[in-house]
N, C-alpha and C positions, 0 to 999 in steps of 0.2 A: 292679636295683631295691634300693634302699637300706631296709633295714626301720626303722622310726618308733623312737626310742628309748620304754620305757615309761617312765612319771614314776614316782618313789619314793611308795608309797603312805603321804596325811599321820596322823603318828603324832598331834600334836597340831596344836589349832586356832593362830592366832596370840593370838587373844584367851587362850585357856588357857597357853601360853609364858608371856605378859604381868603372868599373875594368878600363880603359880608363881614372880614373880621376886620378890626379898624388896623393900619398899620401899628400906632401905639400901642395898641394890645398884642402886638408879637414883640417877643424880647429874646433877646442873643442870650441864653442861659450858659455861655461861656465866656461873655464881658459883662454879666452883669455880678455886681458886689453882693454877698450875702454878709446880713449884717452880725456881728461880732455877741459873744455870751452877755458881754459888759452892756451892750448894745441895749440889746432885749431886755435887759433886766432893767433897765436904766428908763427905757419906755414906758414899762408892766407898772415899773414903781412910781413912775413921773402919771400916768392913766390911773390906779387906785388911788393915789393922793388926792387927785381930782376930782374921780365920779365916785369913790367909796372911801372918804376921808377912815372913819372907822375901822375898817377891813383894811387899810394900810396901817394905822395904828396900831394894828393888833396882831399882823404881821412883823412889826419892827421888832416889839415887844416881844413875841415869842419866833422870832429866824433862828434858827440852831438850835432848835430841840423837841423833843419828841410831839409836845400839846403843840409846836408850830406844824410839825408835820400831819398832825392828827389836823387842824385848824384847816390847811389848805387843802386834805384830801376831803374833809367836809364842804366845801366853800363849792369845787369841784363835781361831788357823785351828793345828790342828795338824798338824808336816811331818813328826813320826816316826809319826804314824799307829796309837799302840796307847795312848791317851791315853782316861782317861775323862771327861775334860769338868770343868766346873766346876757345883757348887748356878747355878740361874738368877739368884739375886739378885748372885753373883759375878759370873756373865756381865755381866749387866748393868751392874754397875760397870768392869768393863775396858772395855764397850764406851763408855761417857760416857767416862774415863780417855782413850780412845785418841780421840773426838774433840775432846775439849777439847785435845787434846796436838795434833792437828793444827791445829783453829782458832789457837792461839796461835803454833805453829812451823813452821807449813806441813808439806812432807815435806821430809826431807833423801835423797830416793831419787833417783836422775840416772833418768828416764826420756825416753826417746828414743820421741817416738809413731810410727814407723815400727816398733818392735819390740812394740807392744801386740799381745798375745794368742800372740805368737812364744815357746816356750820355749828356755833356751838349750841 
């Protein structure tokens, strides 16, 4: 016999969540503008100039090609594993970074889909 989950007892009503939310924090998601690819990348690039002189450097240096793509999926998933991460707003711009660098150049990675999920 499987026992009934109990439901979390409601802290608040929905209508009281609703009234609790500042009006500025409600937005008409059909007038409001989403901003443009140029937009974003314009940002990402204007923010790593900033707080990661370096790491923009060496983006500029390798944009359009394979060590750039290998460069920013590194920067992104870390492989030496003692890394503490980037501010969110960094994240976030590597990760626009890294798909407008694919949109424009594809991958330059040779995969073979018979080896997906195979490590070597």
């Amino acid at each position: 016999m499987i026992a009934e989950e109990s439901e979390f007892p409601q802290i608040m009503s929905d209508a009281e969540i609703d009234a609790s939310i500042a009006i500025s924090e409600v937005v008409d998601q059909k007038n409001q503008r989403q901003p443009t690819d140029r937009e974003l990348t314009e940002e990402a690039v204007a923010l790593l100039k900033t707080l990661f002189p370096r790491i923009h450097q060496n983006l500029v240096t390798l944009w359009g090609t394979g060590p750039g793509e290998d460069y920013l999926d590194g920067l992104i998933m870390d492989d030496r594993g003692n890394r503490q991460g980037f501010p969110p707003d960094v994240f976030r711009a590597l990760l626009v970074l890294q798909r407008i660098h694919f949109q424009t150049f594809g991958t330059f990675k040779k995969i073979d889909p018979w080896d997906v999920g195979l490590k070597p």
